[in-house]
C-alpha positions in Angstrom: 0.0 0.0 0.0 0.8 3.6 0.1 1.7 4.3 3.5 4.9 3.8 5.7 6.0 1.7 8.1 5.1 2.2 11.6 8.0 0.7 13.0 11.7 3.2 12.6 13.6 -0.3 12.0 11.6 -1.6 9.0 14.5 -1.3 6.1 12.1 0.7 3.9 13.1 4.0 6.8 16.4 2.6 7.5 17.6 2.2 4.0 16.1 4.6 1.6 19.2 4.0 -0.5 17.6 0.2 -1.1 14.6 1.4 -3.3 14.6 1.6 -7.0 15.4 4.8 -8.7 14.8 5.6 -11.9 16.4 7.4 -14.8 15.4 10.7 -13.4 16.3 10.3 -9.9 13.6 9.7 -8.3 12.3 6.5 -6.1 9.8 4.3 -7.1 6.4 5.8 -6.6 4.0 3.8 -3.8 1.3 2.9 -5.2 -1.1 -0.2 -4.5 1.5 -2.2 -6.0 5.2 -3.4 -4.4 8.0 -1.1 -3.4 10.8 -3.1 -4.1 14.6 -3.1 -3.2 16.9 -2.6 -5.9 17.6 -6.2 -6.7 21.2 -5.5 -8.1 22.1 -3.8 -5.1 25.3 -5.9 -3.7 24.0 -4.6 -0.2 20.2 -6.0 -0.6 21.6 -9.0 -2.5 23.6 -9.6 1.1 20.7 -8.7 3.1 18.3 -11.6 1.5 21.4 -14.1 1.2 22.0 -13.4 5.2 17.9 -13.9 5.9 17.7 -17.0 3.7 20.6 -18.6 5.8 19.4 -17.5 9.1 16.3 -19.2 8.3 18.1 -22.6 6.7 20.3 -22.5 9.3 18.0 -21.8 12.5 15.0 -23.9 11.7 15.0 -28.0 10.2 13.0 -27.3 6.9 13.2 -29.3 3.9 13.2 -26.5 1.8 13.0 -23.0 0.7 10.4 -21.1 -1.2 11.5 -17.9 -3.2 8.6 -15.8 -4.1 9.2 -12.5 -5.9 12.5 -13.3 -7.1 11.6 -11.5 -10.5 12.0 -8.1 -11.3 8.6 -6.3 -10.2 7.4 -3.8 -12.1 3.7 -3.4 -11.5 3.2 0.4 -11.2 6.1 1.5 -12.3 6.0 4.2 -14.8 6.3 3.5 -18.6 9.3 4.2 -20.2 11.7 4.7 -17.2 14.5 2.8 -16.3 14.7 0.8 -13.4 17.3 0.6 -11.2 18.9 3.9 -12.7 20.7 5.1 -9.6 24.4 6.2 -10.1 25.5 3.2 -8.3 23.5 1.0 -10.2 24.4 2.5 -13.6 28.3 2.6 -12.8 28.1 -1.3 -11.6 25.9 -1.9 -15.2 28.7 0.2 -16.8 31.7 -1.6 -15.7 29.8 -5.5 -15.8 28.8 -4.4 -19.7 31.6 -2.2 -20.5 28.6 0.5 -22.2 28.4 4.1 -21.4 24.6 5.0 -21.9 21.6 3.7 -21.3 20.1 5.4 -24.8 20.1 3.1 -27.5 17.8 -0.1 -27.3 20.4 -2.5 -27.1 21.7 -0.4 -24.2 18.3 -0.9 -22.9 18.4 -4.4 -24.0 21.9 -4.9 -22.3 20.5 -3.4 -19.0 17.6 -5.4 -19.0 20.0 -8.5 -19.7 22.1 -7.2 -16.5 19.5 -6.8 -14.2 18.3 -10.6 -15.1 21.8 -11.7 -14.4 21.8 -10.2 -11.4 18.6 -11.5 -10.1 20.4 -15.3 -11.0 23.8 -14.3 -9.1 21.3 -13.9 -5.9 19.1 -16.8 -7.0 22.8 -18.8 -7.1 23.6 -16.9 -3.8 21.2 -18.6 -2.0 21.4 -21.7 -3.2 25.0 -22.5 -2.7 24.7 -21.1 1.2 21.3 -23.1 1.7 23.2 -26.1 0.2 26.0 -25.8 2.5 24.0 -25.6 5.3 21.3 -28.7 4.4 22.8 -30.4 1.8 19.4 -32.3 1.3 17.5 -28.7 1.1 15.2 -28.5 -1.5 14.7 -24.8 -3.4 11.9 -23.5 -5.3 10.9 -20.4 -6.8 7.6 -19.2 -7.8 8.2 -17.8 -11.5 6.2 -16.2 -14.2 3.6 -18.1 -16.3 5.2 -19.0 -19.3 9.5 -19.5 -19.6 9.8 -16.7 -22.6 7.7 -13.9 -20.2 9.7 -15.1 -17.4 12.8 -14.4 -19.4 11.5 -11.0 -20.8 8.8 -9.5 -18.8 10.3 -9.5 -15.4 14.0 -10.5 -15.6 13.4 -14.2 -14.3 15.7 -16.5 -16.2 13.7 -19.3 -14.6 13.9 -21.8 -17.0 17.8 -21.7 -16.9 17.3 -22.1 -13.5 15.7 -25.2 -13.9 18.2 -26.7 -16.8 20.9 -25.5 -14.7 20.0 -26.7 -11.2 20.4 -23.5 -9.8 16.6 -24.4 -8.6 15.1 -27.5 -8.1 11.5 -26.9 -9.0 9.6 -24.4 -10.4 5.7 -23.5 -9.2 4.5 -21.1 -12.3 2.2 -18.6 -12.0 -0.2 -18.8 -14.3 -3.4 -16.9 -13.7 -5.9 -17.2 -15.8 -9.6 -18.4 -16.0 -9.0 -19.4 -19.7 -8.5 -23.2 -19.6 -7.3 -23.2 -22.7 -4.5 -20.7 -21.9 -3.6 -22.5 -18.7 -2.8 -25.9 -20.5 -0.6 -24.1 -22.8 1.4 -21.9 -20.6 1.6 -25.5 -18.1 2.9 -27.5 -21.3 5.4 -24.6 -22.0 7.2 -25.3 -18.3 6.3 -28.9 -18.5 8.4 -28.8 -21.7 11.1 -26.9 -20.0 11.0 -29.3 -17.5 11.3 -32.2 -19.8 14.8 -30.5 -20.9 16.4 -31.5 -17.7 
């Protein structure tokens, strides 16, 4: 929702310098949607990685659920880029060796970065959770078919899967279209099959 925390210790009041900024400088706007962290933030990729551990590590589970490891970007406003902080940008710059953001295969490239990034943590996570229970089993709740995955919200779920980075998949395909559902289910059953 639109308001703030109540409580001074929640991370959205303690680090302001988590949130996604745009190409103009300015944070993501609250809306009814999800404020996010910046997911190529070295800082919140730490921050999940330590909370995924503590959990694996203080509690016997048998696995791990990542939801909203994607690149949210309900209510975010067309045609800016996201994350566009100078931070952000240099670490983009230097991983890509570009120096704009203007063209569309910059856009392209920073699309391809922020995805990459998103699997470093997605990788992250696994390899510390694994450490801990070797036995743990990881999921990840991805987007309904592999290709929107891939291109819609930065999810490179189905190389996930073929890689073994996770070690099941639960898509998320809402519809009340029957027709749709089967095909977007055979699309990851498909992907599955290439394991």
């Amino acid at each position: 929702g639109k308001g703030q925390p109540k409580d001074s210790r929640h991370a959205f009041l303690r680090r302001p310098d988590w949130r996604l900024t745009d190409d103009h400088n300015q944070p993501q706007p609250q809306t009814d949607q999800y404020v996010v962290a910046n997911p190529t933030d070295p800082t919140v990729q730490a921050h999940i990685a330590a909370v995924c551990r503590d959990i694996v590590s203080r509690y016997a589970i048998d696995g791990l659920h990542l939801d909203y490891v994607r690149f949210v970007n309900d209510g975010l406003p067309e045609g800016r880029i996201y994350p566009a902080d100078s931070a952000s940008i240099t670490r983009f710059y230097e991983a890509t060796g570009r120096r704009s953001l203007v063209s569309i295969e910059d856009k392209a490239a920073h699309a391809a970065w922020v995805r990459d990034e998103i699997t470093t943590l997605v990788e992250r996570i696994r390899r510390d959770s694994k450490r801990i229970r070797p036995r743990l089993e990881l999921s990840a709740a991805v987007w309904r078919t592999p290709n929107l995955a891939k291109e819609a919200v930065l999810q490179d779920s189905e190389s996930w899967l073929r890689e073994g980075t996770v070690d099941r998949v639960l898509p998320m395909i809402y519809t009340e279209s029957n027709a749709d559902y089967v095909r977007d289910l055979q699309l990851w059953l498909d992907a599955a099959r290439g394991n």
